[in-house]
N, CA, C and O atoms as a DFTB+ gen file, in Angstrom:
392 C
 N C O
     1  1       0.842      -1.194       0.000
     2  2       0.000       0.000       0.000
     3  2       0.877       1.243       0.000
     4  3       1.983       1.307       0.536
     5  1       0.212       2.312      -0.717
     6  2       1.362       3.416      -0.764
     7  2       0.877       3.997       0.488
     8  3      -0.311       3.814       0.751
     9  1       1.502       4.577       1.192
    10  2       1.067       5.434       2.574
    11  2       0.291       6.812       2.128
    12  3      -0.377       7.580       2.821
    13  1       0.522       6.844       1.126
    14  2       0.007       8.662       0.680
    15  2      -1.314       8.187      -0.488
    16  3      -1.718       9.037      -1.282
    17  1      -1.780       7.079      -0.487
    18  2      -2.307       6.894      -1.978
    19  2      -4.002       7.639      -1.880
    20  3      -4.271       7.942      -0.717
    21  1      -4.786       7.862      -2.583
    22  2      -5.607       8.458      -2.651
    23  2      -7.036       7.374      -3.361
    24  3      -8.193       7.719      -3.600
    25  1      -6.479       6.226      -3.515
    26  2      -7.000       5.086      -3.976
    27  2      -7.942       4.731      -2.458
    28  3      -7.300       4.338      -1.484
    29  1      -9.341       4.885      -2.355
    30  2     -10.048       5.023      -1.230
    31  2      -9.848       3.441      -0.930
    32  3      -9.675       3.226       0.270
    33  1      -9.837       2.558      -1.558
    34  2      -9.242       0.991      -1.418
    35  2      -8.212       0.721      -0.588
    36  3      -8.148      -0.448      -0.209
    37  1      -7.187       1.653      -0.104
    38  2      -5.741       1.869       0.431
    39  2      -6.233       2.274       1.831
    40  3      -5.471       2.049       2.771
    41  1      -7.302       2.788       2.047
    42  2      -7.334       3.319       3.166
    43  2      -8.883       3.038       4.298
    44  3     -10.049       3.063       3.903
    45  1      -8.525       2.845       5.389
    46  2      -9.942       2.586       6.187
    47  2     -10.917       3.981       6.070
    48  3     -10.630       4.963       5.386
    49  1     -11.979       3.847       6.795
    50  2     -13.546       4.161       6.905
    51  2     -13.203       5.977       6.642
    52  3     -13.743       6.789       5.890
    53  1     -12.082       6.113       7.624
    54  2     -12.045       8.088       8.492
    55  2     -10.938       8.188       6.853
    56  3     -11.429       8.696       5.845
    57  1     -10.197       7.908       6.848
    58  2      -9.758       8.249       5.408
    59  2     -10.565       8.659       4.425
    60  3     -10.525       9.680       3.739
    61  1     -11.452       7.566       4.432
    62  2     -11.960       7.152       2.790
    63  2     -13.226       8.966       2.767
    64  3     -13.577       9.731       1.869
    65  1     -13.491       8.891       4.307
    66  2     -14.685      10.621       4.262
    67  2     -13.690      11.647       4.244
    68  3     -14.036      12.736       3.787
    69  1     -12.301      11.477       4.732
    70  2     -11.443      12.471       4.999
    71  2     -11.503      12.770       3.226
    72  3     -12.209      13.670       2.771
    73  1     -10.860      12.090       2.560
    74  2     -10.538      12.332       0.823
    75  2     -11.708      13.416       0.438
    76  3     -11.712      14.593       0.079
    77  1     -13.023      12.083       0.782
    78  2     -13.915      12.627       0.125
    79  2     -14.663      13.852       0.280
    80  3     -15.375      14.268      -0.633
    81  1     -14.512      14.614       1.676
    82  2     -14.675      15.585       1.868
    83  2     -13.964      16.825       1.065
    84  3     -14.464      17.672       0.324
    85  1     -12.286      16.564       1.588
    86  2     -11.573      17.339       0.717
    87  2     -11.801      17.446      -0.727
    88  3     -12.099      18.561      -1.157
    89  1     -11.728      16.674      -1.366
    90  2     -12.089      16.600      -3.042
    91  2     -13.347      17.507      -3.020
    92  3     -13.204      18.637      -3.488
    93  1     -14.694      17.116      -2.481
    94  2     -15.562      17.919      -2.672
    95  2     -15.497      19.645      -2.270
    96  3     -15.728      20.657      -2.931
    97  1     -15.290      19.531      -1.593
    98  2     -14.804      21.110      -0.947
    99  2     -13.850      21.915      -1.299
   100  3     -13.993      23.108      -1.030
   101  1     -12.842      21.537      -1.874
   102  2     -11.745      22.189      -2.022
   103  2     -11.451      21.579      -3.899
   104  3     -11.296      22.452      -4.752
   105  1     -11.425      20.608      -4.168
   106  2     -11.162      20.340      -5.745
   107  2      -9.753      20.319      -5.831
   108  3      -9.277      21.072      -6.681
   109  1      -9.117      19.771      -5.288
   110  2      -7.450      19.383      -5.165
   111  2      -6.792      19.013      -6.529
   112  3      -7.312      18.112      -7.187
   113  1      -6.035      19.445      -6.847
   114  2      -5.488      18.932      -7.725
   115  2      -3.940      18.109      -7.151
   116  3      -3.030      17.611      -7.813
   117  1      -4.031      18.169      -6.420
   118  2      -2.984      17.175      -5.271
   119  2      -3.289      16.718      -4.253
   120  3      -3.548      17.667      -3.514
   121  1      -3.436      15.712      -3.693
   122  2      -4.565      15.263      -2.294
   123  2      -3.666      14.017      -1.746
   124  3      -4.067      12.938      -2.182
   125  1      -2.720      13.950      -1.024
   126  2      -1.784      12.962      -0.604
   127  2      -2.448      12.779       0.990
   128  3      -2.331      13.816       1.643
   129  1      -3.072      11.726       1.674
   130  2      -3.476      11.268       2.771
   131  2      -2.565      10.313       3.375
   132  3      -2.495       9.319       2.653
   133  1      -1.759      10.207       4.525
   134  2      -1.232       8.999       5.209
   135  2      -1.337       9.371       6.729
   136  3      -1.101      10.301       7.501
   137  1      -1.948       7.791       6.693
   138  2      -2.520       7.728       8.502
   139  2      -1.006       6.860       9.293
   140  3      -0.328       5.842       9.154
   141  1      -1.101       8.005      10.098
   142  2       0.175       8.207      10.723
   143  2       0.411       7.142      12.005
   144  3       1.383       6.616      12.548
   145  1      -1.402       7.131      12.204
   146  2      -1.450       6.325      13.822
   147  2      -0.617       5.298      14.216
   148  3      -0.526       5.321      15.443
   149  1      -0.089       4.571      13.817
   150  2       0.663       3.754      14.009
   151  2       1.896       4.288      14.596
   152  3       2.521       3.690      15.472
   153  1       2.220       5.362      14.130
   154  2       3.188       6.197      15.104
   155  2       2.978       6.656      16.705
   156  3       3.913       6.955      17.447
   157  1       1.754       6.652      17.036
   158  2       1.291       7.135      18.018
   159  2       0.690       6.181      19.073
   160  3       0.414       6.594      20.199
   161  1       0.521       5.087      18.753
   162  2       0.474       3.965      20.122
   163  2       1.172       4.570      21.297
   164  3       2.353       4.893      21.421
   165  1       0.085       4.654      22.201
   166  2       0.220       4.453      23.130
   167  2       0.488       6.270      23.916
   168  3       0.791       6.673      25.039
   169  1       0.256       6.754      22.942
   170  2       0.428       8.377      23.078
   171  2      -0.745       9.271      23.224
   172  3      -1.695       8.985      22.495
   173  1      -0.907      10.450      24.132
   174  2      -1.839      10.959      23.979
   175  2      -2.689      11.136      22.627
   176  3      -2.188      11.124      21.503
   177  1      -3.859      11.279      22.872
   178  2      -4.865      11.313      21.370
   179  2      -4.839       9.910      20.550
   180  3      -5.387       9.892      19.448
   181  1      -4.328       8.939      20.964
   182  2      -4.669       7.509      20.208
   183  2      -5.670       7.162      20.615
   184  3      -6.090       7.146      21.772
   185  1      -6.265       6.761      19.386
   186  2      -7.502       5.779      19.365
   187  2      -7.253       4.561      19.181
   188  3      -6.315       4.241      18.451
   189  1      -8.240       3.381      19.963
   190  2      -7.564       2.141      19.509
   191  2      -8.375       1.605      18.144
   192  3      -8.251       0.595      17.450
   193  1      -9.263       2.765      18.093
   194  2      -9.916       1.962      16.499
   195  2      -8.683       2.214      15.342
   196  3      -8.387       1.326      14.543
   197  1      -8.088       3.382      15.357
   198  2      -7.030       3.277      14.846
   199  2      -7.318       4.398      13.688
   200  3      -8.452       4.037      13.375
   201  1      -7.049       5.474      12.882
   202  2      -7.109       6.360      12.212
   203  2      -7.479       7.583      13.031
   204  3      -8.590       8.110      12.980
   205  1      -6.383       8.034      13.857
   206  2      -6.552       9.240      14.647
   207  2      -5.612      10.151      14.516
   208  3      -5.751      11.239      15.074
   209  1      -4.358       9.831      13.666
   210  2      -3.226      10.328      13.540
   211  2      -3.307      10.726      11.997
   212  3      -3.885       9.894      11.298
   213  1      -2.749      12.036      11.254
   214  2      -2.701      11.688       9.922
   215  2      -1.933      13.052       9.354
   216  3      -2.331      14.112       9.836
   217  1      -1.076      13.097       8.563
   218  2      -0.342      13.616       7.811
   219  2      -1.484      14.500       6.153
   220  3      -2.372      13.852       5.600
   221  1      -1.290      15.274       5.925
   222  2      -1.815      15.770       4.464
   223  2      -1.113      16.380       3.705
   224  3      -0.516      17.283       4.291
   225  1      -0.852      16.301       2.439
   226  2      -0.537      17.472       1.384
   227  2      -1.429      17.482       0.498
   228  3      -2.017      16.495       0.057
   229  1      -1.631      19.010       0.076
   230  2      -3.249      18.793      -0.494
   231  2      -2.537      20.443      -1.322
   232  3      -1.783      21.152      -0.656
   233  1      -2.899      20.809      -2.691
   234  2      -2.597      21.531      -3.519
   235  2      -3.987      21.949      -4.206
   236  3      -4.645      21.218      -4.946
   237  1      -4.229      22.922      -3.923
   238  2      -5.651      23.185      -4.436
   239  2      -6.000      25.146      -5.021
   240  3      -5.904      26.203      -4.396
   241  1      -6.213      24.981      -5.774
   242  2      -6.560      26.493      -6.845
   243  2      -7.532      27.366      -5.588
   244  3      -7.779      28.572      -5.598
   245  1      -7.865      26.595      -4.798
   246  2      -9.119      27.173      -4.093
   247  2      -8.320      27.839      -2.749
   248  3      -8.816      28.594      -1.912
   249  1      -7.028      27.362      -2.798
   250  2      -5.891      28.213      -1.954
   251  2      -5.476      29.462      -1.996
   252  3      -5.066      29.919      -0.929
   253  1      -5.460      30.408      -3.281
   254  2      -5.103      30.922      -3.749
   255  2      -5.440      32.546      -3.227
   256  3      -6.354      33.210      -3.717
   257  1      -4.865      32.860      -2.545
   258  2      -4.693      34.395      -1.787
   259  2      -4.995      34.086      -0.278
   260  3      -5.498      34.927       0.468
   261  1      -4.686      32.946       0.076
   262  2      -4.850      32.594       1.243
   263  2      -3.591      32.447       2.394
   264  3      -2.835      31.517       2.114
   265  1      -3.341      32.960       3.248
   266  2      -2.039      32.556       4.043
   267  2      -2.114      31.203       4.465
   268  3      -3.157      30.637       4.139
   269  1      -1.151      30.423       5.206
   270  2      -1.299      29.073       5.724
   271  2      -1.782      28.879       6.680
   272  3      -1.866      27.691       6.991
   273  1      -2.524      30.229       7.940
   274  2      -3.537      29.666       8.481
   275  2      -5.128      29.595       8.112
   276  3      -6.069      29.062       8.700
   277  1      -5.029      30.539       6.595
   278  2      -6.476      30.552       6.109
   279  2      -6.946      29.211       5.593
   280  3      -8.019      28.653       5.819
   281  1      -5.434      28.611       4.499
   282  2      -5.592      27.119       4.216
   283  2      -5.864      25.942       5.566
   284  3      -6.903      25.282       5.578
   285  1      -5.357      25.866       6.093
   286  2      -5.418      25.358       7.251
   287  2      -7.095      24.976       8.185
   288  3      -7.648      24.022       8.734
   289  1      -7.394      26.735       7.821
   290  2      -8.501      26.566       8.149
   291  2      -9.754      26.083       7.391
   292  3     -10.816      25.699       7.880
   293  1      -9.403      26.183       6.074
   294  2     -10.131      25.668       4.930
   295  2     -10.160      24.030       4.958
   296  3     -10.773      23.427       4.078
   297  1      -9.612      23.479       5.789
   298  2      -9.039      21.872       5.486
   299  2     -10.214      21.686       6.562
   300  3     -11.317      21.151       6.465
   301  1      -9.545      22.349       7.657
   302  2     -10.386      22.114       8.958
   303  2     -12.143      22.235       8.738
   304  3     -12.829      21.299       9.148
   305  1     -12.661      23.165       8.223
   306  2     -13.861      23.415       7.567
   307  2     -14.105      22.129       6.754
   308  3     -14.989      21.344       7.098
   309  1     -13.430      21.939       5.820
   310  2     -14.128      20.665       5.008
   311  2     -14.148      19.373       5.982
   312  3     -14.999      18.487       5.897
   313  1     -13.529      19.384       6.531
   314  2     -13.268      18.156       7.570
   315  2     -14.767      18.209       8.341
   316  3     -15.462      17.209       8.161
   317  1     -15.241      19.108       9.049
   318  2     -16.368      19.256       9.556
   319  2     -16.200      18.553      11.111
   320  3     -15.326      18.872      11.917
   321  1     -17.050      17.718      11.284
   322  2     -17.020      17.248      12.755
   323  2     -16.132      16.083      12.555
   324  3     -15.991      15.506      13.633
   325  1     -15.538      15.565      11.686
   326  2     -14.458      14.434      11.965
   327  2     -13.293      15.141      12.818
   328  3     -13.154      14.586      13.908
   329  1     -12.516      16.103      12.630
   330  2     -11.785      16.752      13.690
   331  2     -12.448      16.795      14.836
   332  3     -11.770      16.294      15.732
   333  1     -13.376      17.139      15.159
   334  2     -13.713      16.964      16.783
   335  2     -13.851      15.572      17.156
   336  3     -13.376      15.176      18.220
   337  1     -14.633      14.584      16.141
   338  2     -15.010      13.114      16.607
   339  2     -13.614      11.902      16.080
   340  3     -13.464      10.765      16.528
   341  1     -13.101      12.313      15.457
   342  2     -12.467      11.007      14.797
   343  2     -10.957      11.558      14.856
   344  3     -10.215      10.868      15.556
   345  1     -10.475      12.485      14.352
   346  2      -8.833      12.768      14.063
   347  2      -8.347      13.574      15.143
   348  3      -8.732      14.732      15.305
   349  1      -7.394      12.921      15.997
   350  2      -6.535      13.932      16.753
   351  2      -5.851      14.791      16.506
   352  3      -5.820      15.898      17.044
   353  1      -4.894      14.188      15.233
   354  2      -3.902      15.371      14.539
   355  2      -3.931      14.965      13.413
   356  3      -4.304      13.856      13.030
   357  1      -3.476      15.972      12.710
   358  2      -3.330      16.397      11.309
   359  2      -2.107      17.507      10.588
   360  3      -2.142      18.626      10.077
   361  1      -1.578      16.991      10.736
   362  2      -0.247      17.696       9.949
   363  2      -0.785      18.146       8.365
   364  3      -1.271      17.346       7.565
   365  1      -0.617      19.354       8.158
   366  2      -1.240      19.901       6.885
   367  2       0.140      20.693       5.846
   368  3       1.153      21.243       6.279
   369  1      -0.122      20.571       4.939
   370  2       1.091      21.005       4.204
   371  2       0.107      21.380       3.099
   372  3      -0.281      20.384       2.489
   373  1      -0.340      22.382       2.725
   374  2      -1.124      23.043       1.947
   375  2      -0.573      24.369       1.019
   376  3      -0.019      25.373       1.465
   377  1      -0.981      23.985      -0.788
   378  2      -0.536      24.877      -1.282
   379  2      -1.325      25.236      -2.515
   380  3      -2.483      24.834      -2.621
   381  1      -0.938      25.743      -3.163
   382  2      -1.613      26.330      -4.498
   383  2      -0.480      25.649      -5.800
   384  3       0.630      25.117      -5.833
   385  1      -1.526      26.044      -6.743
   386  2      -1.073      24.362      -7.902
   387  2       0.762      25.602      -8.517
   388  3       1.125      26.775      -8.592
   389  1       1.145      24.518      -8.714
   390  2       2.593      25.740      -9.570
   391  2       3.515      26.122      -8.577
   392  3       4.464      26.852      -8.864
């Protein structure tokens, strides 16, 4: 499995809404997802269902005059209540296409 793949097949349940949120909301033309949790056993914010940890790079036109906490906050917005219910962290690396 690629760790970053975007192939909703590659990835469990909180992934597969995480993508699909982003795609809808934002229209990425780069959308790299890897669930990190496995790093985090046994650490504050682990879940034992397991997809609580997760890494992003996400490149999207819809970025565009935005600083990196406006993007940031744009991720967080599409995300909706999975950040409060499902993902502890999220490492975001957000940019505009070019």
């Amino acid at each position: 499995m690629n760790a970053a793949s975007t192939d909703p097949r590659d990835h469990g349940p909180v992934a597969r809404e995480m993508i699909a949120r982003l795609t809808a909301a934002l229209r990425p033309t780069r959308l790299e997802l890897e669930d990190q949790s496995r790093h985090h056993v046994g650490h504050a914010g682990h879940d034992p269902r397991g997809e609580s940890h997760f890494g992003l790079v996400i490149e999207s036109p819809a970025f565009a005059g935005m600083n990196r906490v406006q993007r940031q906050r744009a991720v967080y917005s599409a995300l909706g209540e999975l950040m409060d219910e499902r993902v502890h962290a999220l490492t975001i690396k957000a940019s505009v296409p070019g």
